[in-house]
N, C-alpha and C positions, 0 to 999 in steps of 0.2 A: 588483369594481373598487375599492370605497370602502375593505373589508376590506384589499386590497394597500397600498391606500395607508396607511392604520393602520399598517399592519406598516413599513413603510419607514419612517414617520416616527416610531412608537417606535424600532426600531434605529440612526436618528440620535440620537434623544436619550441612547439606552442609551451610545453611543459617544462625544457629549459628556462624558458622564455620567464614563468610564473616562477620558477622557482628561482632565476635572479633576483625578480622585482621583491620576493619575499625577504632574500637575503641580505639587501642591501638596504630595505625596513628594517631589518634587526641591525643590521651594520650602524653603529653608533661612536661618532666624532669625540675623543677624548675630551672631557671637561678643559683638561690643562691645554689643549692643543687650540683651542677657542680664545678667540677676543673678548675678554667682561664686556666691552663698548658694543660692540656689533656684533658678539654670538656666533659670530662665524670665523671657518677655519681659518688659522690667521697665515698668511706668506710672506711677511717680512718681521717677524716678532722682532721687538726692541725692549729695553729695562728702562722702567726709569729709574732716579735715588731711591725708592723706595723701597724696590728689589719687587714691583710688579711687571710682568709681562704685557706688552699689547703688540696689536697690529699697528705697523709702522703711519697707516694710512689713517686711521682711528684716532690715535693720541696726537698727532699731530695737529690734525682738525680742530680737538679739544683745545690742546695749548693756542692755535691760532683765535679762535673764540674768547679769549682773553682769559682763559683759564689757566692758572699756577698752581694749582694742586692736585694731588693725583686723584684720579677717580673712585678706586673703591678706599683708599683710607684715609682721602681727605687732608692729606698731610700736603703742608707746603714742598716743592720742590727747590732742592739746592741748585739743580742747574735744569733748562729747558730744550737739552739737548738728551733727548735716550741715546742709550747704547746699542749695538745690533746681539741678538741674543744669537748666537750662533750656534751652540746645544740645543738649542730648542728647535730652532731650525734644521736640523742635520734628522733631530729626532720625526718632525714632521715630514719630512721630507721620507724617511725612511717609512712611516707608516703608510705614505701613499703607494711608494712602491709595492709596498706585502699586501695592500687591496685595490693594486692595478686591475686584478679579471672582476671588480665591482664596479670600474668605469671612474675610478676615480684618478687623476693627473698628477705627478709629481711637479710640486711648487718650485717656479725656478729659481736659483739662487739668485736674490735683485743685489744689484751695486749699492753700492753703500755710495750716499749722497753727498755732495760736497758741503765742506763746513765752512762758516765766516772766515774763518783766517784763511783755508785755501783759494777763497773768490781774492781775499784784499791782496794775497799772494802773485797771484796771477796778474789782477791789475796791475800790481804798482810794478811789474815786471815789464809790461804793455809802456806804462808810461816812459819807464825808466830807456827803454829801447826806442823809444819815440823824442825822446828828451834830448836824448846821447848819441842818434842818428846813429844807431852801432846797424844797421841796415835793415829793409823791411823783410827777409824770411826769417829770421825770429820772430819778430813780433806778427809778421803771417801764422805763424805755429803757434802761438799762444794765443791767436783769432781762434782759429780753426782747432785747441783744445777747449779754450772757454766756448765756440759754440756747440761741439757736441756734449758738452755735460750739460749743455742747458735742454740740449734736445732733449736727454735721456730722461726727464722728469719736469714737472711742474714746479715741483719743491726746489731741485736748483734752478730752476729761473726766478723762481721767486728770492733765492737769497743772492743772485747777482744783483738784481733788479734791488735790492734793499742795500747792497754794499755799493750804489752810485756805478753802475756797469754800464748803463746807458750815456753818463755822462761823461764818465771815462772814453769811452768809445767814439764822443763826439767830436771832443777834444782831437784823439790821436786822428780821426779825419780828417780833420781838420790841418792839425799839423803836416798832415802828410802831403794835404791839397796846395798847401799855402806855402811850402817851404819847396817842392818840389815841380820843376819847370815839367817834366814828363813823368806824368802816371806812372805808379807802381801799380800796375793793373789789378793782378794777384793777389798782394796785398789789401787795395781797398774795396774788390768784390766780396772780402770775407770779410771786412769791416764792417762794410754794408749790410752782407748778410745776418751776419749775429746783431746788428741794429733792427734789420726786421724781425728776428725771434723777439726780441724785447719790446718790443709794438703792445701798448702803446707808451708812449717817452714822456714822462716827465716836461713842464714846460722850460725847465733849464737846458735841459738835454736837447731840444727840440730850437732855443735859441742859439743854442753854438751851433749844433746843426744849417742851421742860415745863415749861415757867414756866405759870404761872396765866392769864397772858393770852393766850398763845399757845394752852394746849389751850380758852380760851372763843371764840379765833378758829375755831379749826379744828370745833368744833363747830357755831359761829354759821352756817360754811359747810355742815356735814352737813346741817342744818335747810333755811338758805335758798339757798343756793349754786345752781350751774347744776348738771349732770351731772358735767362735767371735772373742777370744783372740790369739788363732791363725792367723788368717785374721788381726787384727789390727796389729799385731807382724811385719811381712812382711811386711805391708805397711811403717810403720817406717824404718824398715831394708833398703828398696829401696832409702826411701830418703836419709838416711847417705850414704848409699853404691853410691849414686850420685855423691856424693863429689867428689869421686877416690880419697880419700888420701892413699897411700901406708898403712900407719901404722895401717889402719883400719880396712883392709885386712888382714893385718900381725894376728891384735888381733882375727878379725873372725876367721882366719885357725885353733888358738890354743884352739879354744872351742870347746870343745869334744860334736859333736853330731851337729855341724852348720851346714855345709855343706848337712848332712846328712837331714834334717828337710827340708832344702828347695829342695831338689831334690825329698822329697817327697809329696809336695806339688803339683808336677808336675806329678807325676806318681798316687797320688791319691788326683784330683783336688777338694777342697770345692767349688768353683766359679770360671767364668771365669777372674771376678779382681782378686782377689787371684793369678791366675796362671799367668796373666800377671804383676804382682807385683814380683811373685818369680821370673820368667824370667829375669825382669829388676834389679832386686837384682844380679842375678846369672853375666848377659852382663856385668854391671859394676865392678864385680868382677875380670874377666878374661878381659878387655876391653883390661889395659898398657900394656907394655911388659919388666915392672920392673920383678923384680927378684919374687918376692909375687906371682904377678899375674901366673907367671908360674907353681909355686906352688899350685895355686888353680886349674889352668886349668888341670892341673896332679891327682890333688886330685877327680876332676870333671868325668874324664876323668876313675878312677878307679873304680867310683859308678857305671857306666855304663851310664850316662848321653847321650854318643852320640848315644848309642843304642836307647835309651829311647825320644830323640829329634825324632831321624827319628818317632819313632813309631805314635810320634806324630802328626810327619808332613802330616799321612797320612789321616786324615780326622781334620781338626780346620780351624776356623774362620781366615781372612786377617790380626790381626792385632797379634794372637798367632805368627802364622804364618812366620809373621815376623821377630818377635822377636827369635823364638827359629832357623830360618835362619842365625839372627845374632849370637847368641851362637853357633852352629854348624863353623863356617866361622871361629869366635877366638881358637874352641877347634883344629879345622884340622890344625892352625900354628903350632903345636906340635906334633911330632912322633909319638907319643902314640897313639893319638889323629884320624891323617890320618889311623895308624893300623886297629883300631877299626871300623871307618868307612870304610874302603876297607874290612874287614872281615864278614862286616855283608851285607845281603843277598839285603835290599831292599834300599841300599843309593840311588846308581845311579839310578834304576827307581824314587824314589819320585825326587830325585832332577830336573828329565828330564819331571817328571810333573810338576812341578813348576814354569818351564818355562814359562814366557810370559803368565800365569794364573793367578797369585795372581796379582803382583803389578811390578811398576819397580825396589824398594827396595830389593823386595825380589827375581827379576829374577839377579839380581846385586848379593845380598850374595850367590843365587845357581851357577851364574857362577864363583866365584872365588872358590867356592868350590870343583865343579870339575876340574879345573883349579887347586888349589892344590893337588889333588886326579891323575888325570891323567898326571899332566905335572912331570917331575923328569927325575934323572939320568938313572934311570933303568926303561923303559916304564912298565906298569904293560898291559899285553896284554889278559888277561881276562877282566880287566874291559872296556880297550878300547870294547872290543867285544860284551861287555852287554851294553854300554851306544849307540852304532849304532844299535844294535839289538830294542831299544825301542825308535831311532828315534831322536838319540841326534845331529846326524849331520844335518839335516832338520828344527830341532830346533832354533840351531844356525844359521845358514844360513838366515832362518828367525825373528831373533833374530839382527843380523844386518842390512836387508834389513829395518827393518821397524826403527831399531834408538837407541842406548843406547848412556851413558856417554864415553868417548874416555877410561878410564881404564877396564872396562868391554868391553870394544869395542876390545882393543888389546886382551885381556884375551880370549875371543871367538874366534879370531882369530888363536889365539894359538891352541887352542884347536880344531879350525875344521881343519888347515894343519896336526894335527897328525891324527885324525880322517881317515881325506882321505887318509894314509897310508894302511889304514887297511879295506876301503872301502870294495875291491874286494873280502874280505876275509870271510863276515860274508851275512847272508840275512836280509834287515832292516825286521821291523814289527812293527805294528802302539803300541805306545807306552802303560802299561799297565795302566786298569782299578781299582783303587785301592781303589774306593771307599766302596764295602760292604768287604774291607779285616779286620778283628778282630785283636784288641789287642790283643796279649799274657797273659797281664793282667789285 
């Protein structure tokens, strides 16, 4: 009896079921309700001069594409700003509600986006409170409205970013850092902040940004900052530190506690952006091989850094991975450098896992870097012995059979004729498993 009744009342619902899918086949989207450009239902209609309707997200595309005319009449437009069609909107909006039980969504009403005059508004309001020292919680509040209009869309951050928002922005950091003996904290977290929304900066924007004061701000925060401001910190830092200008390196070195903050970024990660922002700060630091650079790589090099790379290398994601491959390859051009890594216990293993695992980037920076570790005046015949012990001649071997770049190619090369010196002398063993091994800390 219960069984019957199951069955009868699934084949009603099955039959419901069919005759939705039927209904909303026949259920058919207004011509006028539709985008000409994209055919579909439109959620933010605008006009342009020509008194055509589109989706906000559609004609915009268009006009960014370098197109000035409209699309179905071809006519020039007198301005390249549409209007919001708000009848048409109220109307769409209303058709969705009256075939809500077809599963279809009422379009939310979008904000209407910021226009050129109101960006250049707000800056020259920023400056003008920075100029006139009238105090920083205004020009806090004017951080903190220009960056949530840039959150809310693309499109305004695209038109801060064209009305010079970034360099604006540099400026008042600037000013703020330079003219004032103690931090307005508050203030230049949300400085900072709405500078990482604008990522990536312009190279003007990015030179005022490195001013003297600014990189003792941004450090002040690595040091003592919250998380957020932390994170924002470093990401700014990567970008100047892009540059590679010498003198910028120069002014890092001399701030007590730089170096320091980013190497601890790495050894107690907030995120994984985070730790790949510190890495790309750290590469470009050590990258030249000006006089600075060596300096850093020395300085680097004293924190424990290359200890701290490997540790790392031994369980992260392909693009970590990479990066701190690339760092280890700049730190071993230097004595010190190569020391450190020959003294410590698990180079040659990670590096001989490395191999032909991650990527070809980074089988490239592990082979130059045994390649600086093993090749020299005075052969080092323990490490030869540990790097065939876990399989690094077999490696290589097939490491060229299957294909690199011709400087890794000679480099490997090198590296398996000494190899085979020392063949006969050691027993291989399939290389080590490193994956449940623990940090130290």
């Amino acid at each position: 009896m219960i069984s019957t009744w199951r069955k009868k009342r699934a084949s009603k619902r099955s039959n419901t079921k069919k005759q939705m899918e039927k209904t909303m086949e026949l259920l058919m989207v207004p011509s006028h309700f539709k985008c000409p450009i994209s055919l579909d239902l439109m959620s933010d209609p605008v006009t342009l001069s020509t008194g055509i309707t589109y989706d906000r997200v559609s004609i915009e595309t268009w006009i960014e594409n370098g197109n000035q005319t409209c699309p179905i009449t071809k006519k020039m437009l007198n301005t390249l700003e549409p209007i919001p069609n708000h009848t048409m909107r109220k109307m769409i909006q209303e058709w969705c509600v009256a075939n809500k039980e077809y599963g279809i969504e009422r379009i939310p009403t979008p904000r209407i986006p910021v226009t050129s005059s109101e960006v250049t508004g707000i800056l020259r309001k920023i400056e003008s409170c920075c100029k006139l020292q009238q105090g920083s919680e205004s020009s806090r509040e004017l951080v903190i409205k220009m960056r949530n209009m840039m959150k809310e869309s693309t499109r305004n951050k695209r038109c801060f970013v064209a009305n010079g928002a970034g360099k604006m922005l540099s400026s008042t950091l600037d000013c703020f850092t330079e003219k004032s003996s103690v931090y307005e904290v508050e203030t230049i977290e949300e400085i900072i902040s709405a500078l990482t929304i604008l990522l990536p900066l312009d190279s003007e924007s990015k030179s005022i940004l490195g001013s003297k004061s600014s990189l003792n701000c941004m450090i002040w925060f690595l040091k003592c900052g919250s998380l957020s401001s932390r994170r924002n910190s470093v990401f700014l830092l990567k970008e100047i530190m892009r540059m590679e200008e010498i003198w910028r390196v120069e002014e890092l070195l001399k701030i007590d506690g730089g170096l320091e903050s980013l190497v601890k970024l790495i050894k107690e990660p907030i995120c994984p952006t985070t730790t790949k922002a510190s890495l790309l700060t750290i590469y470009h630091m050590v990258n030249s091989s000006q006089l600075s650079n060596d300096k850093a790589r020395s300085k680097f090099v004293e924190l424990g850094l290359v200890e701290l790379l490997i540790e790392t290398l031994v369980d992260c994601e392909k693009s970590i991975c990479e990066k701190v491959l690339g760092i280890l390859a700049k730190l071993c051009n230097s004595h010190e450098g190569r020391k450190r890594a020959n003294n410590y216990a698990l180079t040659i293993p990670v590096l001989i896992k490395k191999l032909l695992r991650v990527s070809d980037l980074a089988t490239e920076f592990s082979v130059s870097i045994l390649w600086k570790l093993l090749i020299g005046k005075n052969d080092n015949v323990v490490l030869i012995n540990e790097a065939l012990q876990v399989g690094a001649f077999q490696k290589l071997l097939l490491l060229i059979q299957v294909g690199c770049g011709e400087n890794t190619k000679e480099k490997a090369s090198e590296l398996l004729k000494l190899l085979n010196l020392h063949r006969g002398e050691v027993e291989c063993i399939d290389s080590l498993d490193l994956k449940n091994l623990k940090r130290p800390f």
